[in-house]
Backbone as CSV, one residue per row, in Angstrom:
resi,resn,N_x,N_y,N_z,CA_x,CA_y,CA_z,C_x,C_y,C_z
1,UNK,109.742,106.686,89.368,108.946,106.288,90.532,108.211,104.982,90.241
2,UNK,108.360,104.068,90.893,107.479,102.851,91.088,106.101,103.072,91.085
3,UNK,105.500,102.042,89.787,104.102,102.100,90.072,103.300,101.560,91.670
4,UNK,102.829,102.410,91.758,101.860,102.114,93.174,100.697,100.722,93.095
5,UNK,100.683,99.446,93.398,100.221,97.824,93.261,98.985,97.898,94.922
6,UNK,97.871,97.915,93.855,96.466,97.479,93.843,96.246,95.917,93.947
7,UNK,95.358,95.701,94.850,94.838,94.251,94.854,93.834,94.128,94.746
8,UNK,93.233,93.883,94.517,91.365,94.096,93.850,90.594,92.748,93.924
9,UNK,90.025,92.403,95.060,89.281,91.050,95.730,87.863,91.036,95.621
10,UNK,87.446,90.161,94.043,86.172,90.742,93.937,85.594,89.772,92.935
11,UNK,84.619,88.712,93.274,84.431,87.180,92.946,83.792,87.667,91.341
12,UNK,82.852,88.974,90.828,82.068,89.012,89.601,83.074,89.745,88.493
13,UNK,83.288,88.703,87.693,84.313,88.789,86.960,84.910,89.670,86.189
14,UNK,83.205,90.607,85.725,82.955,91.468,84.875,83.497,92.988,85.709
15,UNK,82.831,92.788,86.912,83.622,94.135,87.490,85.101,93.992,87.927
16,UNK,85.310,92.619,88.133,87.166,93.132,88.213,88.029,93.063,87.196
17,UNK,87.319,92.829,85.650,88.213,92.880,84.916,88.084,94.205,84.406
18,UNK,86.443,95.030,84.294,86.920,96.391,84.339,87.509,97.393,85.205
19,UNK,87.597,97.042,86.637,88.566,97.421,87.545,89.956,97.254,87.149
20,UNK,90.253,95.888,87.188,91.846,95.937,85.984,92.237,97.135,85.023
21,UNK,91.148,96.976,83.770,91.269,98.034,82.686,91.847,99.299,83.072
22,UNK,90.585,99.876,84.108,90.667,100.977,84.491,91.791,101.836,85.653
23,UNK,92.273,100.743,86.134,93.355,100.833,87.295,94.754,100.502,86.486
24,UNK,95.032,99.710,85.521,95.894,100.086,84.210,96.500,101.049,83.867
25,UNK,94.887,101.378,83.547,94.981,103.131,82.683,95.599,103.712,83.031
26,UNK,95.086,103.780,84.316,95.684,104.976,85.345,96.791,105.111,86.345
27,UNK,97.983,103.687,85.647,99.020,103.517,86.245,99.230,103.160,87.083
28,UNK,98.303,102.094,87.351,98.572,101.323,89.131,99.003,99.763,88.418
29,UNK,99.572,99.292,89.119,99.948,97.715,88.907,98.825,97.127,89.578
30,UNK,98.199,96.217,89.010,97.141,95.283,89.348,97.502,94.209,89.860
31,UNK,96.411,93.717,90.701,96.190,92.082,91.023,95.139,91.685,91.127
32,UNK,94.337,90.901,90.620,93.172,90.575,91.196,92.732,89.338,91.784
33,UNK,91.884,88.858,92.619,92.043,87.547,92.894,89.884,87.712,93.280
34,UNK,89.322,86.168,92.935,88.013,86.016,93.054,87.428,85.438,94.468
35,UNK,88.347,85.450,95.472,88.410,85.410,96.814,89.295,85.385,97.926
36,UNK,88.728,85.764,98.774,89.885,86.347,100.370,90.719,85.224,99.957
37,UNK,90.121,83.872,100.114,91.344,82.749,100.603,92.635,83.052,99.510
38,UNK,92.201,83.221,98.808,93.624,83.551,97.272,94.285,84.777,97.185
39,UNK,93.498,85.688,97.820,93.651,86.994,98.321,94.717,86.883,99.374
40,UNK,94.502,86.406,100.308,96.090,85.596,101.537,97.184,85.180,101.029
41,UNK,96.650,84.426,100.280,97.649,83.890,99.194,98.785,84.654,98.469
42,UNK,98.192,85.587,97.678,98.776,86.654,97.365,99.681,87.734,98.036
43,UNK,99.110,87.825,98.989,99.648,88.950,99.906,100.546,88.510,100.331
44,UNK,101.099,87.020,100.882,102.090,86.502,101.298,103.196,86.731,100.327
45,UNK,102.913,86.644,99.014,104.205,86.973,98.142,104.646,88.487,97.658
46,UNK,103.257,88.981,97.836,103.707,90.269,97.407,103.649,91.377,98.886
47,UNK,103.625,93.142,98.252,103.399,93.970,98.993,102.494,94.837,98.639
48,UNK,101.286,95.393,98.521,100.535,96.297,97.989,100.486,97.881,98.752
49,UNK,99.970,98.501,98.309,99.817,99.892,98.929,98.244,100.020,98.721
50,UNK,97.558,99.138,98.599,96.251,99.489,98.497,95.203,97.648,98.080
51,UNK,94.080,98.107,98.907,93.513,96.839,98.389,91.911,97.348,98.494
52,UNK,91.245,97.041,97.302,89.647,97.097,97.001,89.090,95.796,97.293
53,UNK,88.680,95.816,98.085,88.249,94.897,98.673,86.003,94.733,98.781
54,UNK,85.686,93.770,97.567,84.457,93.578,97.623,83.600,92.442,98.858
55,UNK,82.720,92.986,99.777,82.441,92.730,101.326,81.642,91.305,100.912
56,UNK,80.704,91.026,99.967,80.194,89.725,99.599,80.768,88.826,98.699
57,UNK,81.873,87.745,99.341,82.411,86.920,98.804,82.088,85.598,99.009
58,UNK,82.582,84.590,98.154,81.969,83.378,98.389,83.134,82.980,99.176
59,UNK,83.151,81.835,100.287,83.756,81.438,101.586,84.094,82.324,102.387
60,UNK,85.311,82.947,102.658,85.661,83.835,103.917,84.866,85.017,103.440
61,UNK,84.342,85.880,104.042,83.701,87.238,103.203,84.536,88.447,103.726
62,UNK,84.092,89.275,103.268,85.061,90.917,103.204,85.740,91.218,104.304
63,UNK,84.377,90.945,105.244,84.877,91.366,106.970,85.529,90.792,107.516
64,UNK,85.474,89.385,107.188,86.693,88.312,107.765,87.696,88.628,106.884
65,UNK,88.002,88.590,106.193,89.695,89.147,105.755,90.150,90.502,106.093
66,UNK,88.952,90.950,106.171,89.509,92.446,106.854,90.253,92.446,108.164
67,UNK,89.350,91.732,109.245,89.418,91.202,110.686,90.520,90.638,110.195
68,UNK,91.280,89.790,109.419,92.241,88.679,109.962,93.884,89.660,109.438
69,UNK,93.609,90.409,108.567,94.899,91.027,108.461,95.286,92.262,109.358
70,UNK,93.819,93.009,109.647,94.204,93.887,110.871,94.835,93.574,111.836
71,UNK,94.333,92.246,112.253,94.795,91.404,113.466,96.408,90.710,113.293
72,UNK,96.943,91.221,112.125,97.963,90.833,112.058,98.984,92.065,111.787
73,UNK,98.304,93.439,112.013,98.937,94.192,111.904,98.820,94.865,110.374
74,UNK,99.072,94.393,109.693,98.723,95.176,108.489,97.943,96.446,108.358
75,UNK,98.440,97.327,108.144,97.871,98.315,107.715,97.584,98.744,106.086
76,UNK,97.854,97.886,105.480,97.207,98.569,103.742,95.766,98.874,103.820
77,UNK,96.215,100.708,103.351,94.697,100.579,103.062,93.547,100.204,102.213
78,UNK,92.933,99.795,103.205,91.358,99.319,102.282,90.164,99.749,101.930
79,UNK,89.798,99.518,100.825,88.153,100.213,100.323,87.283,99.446,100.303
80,UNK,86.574,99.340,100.789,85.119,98.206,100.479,84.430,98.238,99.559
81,UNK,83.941,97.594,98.933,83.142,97.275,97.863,82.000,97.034,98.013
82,UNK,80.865,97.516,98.214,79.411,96.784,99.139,78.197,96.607,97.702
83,UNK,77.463,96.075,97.856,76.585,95.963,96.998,74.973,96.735,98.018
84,UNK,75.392,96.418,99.123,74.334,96.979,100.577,74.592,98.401,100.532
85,UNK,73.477,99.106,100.590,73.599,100.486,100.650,72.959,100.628,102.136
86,UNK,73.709,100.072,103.803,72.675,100.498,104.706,74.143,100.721,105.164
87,UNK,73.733,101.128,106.376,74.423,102.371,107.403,75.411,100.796,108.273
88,UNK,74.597,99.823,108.461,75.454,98.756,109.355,76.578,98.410,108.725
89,UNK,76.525,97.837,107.225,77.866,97.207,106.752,78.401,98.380,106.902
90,UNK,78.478,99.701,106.267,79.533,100.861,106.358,80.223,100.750,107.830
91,UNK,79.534,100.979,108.453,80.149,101.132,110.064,80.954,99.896,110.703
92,UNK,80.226,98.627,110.548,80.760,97.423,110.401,82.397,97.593,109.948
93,UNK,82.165,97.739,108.879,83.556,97.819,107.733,84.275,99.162,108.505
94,UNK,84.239,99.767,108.846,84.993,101.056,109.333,85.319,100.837,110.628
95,UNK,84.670,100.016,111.354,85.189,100.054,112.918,85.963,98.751,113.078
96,UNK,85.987,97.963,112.098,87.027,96.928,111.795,88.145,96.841,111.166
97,UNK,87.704,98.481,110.420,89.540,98.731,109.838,89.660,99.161,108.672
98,UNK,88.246,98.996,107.743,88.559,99.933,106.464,88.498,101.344,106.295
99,UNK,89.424,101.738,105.304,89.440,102.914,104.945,88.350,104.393,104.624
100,UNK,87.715,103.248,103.707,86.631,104.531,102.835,85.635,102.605,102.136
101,UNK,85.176,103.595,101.989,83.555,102.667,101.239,83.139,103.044,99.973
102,UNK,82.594,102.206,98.828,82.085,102.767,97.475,80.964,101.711,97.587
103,UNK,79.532,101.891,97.400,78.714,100.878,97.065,78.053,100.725,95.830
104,UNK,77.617,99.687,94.962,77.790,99.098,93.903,76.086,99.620,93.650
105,UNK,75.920,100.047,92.302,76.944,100.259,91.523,77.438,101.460,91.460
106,UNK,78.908,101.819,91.293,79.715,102.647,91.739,80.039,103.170,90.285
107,UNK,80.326,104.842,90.575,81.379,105.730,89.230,82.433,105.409,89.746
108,UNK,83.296,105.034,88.515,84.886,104.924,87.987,85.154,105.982,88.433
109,UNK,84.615,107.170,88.252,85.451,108.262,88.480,85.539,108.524,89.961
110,UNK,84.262,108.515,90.539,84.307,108.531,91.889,85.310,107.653,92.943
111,UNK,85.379,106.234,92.062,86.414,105.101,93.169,87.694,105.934,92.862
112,UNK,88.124,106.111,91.841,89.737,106.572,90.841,89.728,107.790,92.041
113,UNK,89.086,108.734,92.319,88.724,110.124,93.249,89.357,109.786,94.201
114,UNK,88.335,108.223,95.414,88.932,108.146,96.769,90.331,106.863,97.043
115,UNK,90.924,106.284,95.478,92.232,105.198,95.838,93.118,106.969,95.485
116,UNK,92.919,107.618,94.797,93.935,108.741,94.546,93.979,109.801,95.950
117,UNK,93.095,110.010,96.751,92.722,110.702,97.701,93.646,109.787,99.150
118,UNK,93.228,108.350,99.120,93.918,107.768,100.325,94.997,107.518,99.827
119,UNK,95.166,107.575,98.954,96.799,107.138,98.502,98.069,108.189,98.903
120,UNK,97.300,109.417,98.751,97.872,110.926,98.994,97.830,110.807,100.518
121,UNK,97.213,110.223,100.802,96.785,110.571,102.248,97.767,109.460,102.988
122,UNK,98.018,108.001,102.833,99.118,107.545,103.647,100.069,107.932,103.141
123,UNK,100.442,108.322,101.921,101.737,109.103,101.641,102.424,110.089,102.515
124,UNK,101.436,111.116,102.840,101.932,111.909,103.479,102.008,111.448,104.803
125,UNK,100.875,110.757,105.828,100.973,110.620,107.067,102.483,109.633,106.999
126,UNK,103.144,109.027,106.276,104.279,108.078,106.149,105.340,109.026,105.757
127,UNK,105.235,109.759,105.146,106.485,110.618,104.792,106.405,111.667,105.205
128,UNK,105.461,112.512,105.728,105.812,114.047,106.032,106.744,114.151,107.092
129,UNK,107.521,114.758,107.369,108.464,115.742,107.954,108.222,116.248,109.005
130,UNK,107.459,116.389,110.643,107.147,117.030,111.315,107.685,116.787,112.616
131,UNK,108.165,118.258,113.342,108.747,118.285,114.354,108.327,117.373,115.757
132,UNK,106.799,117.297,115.589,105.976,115.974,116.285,106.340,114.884,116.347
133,UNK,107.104,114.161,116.922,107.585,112.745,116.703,106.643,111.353,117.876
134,UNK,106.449,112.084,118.806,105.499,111.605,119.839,104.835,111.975,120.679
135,UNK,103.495,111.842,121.044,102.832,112.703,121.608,101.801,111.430,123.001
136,UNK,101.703,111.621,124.086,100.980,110.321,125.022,100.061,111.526,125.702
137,UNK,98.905,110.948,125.644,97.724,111.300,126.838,97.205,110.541,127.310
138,UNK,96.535,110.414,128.434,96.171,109.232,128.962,97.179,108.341,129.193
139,UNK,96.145,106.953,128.883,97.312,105.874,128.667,97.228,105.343,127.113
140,UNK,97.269,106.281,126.093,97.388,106.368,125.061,98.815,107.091,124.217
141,UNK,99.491,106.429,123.787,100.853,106.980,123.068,100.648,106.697,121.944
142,UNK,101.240,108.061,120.776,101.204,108.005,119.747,102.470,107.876,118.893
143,UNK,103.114,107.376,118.066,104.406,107.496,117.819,104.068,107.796,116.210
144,UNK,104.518,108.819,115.709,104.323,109.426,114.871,105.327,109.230,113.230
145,UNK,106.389,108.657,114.054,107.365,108.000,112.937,107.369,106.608,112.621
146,UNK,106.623,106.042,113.662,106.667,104.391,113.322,104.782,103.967,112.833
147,UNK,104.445,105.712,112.783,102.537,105.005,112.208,101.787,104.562,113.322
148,UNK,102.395,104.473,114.598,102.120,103.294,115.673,101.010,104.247,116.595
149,UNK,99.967,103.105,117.191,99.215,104.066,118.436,99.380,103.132,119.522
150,UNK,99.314,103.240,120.192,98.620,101.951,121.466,98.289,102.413,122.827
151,UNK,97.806,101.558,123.471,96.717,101.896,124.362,97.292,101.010,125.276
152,UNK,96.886,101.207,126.565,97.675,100.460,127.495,98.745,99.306,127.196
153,UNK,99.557,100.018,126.138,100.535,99.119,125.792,100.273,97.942,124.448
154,UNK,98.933,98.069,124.286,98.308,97.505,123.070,98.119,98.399,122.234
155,UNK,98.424,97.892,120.256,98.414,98.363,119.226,96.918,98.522,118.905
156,UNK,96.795,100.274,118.679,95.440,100.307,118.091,95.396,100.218,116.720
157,UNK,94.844,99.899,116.059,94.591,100.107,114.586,93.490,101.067,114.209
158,UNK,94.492,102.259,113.435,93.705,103.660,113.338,93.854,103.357,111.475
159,UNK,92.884,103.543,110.486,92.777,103.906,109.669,93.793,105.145,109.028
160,UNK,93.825,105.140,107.673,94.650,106.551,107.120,93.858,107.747,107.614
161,UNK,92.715,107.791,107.591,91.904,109.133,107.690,91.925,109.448,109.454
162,UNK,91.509,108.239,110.013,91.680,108.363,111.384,92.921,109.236,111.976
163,UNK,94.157,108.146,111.179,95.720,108.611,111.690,95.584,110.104,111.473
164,UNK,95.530,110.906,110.186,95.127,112.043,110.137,94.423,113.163,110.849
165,UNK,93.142,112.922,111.012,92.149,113.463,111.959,93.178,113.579,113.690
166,UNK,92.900,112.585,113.686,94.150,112.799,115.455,95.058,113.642,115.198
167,UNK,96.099,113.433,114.621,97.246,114.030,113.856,97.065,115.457,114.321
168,UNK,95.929,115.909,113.506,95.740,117.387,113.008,94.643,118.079,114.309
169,UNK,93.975,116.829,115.469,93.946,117.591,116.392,95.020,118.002,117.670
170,UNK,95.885,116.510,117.859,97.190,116.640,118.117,97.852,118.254,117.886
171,UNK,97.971,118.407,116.763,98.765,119.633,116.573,98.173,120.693,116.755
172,UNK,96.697,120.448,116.787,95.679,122.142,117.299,95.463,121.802,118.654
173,UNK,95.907,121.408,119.742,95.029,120.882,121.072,95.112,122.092,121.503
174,UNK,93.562,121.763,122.334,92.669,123.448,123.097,92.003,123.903,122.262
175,UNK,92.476,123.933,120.541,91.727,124.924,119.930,90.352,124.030,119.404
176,UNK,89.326,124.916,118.912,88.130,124.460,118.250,88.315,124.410,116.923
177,UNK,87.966,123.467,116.297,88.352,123.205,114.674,86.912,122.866,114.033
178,UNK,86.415,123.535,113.059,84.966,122.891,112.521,85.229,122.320,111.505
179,UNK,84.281,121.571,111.103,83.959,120.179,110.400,84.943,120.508,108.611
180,UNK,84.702,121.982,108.440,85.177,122.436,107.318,86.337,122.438,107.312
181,UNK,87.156,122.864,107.997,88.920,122.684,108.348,89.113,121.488,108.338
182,UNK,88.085,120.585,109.294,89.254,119.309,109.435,88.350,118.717,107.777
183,UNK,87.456,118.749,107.185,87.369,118.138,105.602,88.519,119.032,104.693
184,UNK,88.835,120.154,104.948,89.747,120.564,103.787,91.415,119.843,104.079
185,UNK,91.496,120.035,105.391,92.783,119.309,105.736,93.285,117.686,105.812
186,UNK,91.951,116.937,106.100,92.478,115.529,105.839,91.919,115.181,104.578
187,UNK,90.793,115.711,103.875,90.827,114.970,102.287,90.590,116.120,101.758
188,UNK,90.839,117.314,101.908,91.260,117.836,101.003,90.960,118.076,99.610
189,UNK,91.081,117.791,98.676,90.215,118.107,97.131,89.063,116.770,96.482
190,UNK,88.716,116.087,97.560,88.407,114.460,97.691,86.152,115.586,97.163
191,UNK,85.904,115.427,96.593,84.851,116.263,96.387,83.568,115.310,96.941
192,UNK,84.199,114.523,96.640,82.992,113.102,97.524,82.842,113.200,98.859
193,UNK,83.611,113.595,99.828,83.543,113.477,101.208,82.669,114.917,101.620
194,UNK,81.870,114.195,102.535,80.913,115.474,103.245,81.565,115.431,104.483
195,UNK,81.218,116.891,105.528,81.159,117.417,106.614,80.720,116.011,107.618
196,UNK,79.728,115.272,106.942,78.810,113.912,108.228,79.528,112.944,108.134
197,UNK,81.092,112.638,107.144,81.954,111.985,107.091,82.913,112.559,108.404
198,UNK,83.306,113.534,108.533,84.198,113.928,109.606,83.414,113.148,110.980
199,UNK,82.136,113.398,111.625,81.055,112.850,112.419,81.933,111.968,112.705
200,UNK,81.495,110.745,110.883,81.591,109.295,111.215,82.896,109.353,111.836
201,UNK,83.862,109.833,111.581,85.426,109.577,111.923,85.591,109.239,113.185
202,UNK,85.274,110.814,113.547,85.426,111.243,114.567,84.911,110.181,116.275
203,UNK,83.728,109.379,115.339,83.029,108.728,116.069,83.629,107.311,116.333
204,UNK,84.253,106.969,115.582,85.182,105.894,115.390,86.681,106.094,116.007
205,UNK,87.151,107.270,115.976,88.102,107.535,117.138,88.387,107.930,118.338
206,UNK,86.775,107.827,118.585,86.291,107.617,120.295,86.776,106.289,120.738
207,UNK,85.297,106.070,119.822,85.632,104.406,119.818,86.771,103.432,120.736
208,UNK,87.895,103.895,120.013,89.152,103.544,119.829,89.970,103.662,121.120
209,UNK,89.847,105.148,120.915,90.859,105.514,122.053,90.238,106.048,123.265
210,UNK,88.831,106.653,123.519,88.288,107.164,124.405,88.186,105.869,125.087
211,UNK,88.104,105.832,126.528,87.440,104.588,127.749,86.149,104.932,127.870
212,UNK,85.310,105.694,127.496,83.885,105.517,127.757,83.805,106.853,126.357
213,UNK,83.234,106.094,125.027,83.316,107.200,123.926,82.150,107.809,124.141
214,UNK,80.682,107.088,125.268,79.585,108.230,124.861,79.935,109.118,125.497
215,UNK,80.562,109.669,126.690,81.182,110.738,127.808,83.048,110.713,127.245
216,UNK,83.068,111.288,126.000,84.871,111.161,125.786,85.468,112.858,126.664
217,UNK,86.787,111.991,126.899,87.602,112.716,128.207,88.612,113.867,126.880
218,UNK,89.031,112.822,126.237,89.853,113.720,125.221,89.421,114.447,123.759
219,UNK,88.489,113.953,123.284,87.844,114.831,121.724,86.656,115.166,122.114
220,UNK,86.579,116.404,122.613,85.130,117.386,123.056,84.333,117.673,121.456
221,UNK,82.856,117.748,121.749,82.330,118.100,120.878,81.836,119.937,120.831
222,UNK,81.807,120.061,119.957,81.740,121.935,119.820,80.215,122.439,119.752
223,UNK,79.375,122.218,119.837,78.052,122.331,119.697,77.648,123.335,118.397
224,UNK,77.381,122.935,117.311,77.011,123.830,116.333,78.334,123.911,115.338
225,UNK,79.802,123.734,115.409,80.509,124.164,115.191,81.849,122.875,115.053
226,UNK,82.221,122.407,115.614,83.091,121.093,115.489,83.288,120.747,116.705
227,UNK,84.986,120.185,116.901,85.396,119.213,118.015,86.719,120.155,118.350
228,UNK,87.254,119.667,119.908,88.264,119.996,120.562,89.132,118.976,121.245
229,UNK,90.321,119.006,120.594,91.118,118.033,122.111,91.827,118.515,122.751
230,UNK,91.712,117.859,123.828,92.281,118.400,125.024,93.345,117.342,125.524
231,UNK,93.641,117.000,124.767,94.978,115.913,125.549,96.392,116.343,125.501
């Protein structure tokens, strides 16, 4: 099996060369580069399955490279790197397209936890096997073999965890699912993720696909208990 190739965009030298070390170790092919613009650069020649991506860079910064490859379709997923521990960059960074978040200074073991956790996680939403091939509500279609969502005919860009979360209400619609099902089913042995992570998701795939997310038509909330869709 092919090693799985990391890109790691992160200007202080000291943490991406122990990011290197440690992403080595643990059998990922590395790249690193000390900013977005070289970071483009890169990506043009290669293909990654994953990119760590640190949000305070010198010239383009985190969010603008985030913004400019979403916008080009790309889906590799991404982790942010924050040195900010407030609630805006997280959300910022998540409703623009990243994956998961680690803020600085961060456990090795904990980042190694969520690139092994999303890694499992587009694996499967890309390879699993399911009789589901497409599913449309609204004016929302999902195509389940090509990764694809879109919305009046426009491509949404849903995150790995997002794609998931839908996914797995997709396949329960009508029923009520609490916060504990859908954390054991989309991350699963991920020990870092709380119950107020599902929330955030969830809140972000209003966002997205609902036309008015504070009154959403399709992901009901459960009062005390979780969410329902009805599409």
């Amino acid at each position: 099996m092919a090693k799985e190739k990391i890109l790691v965009i992160e200007d202080d030298a000291r943490i991406s060369m122990g990011l290197e070390d440690d992403l080595r170790y643990e059998g990922y092919e590395v790249s690193c580069t000390p900013s977005a613009e070289e970071a483009i650069k890169t990506q043009e020649k290669n293909t990654f399955d994953l990119i760590i991506l640190d949000i305070m860079l010198p010239g383009m910064d985190g969010f603008e490279f985030l913004r400019k490859i979403r916008n080009k379709g790309d889906n590799t997923p991404v982790i942010m790197l924050t040195a900010k521990n407030t609630e805006v960059d997280k959300i910022v960074g998540l409703e623009i397209g990243a994956d998961d978040y680690v803020t600085k200074p961060f456990s090795t073991r904990e980042l190694q936890a969520r690139i092994k956790a999303l890694l499992r996680r587009t694996r499967k939403n890309r390879n699993e096997v399911n009789e589901l091939v497409r599913w449309t509500f609204g004016d929302i279609e999902v195509d389940f073999e090509k990764y694809e969502i879109r919305k009046r005919n426009k491509i949404i860009h849903l995150t790995a965890y997002e794609f998931s979360i839908l996914k797995l209400f997709i396949q329960n619609r009508n029923k009520v699912l609490d916060r504990f099902y859908i954390l054991d089913k989309v991350w699963g042995e991920n020990v870092y993720v709380t119950t107020r992570s599902v929330d955030t998701y969830v809140a972000h795939l209003r966002k997205k696909l609902e036309n008015n997310h504070n009154k959403p038509r399709y992901i009901l909330s459960v009062h005390g208990v979780g969410y329902k869709f009805v599409g």
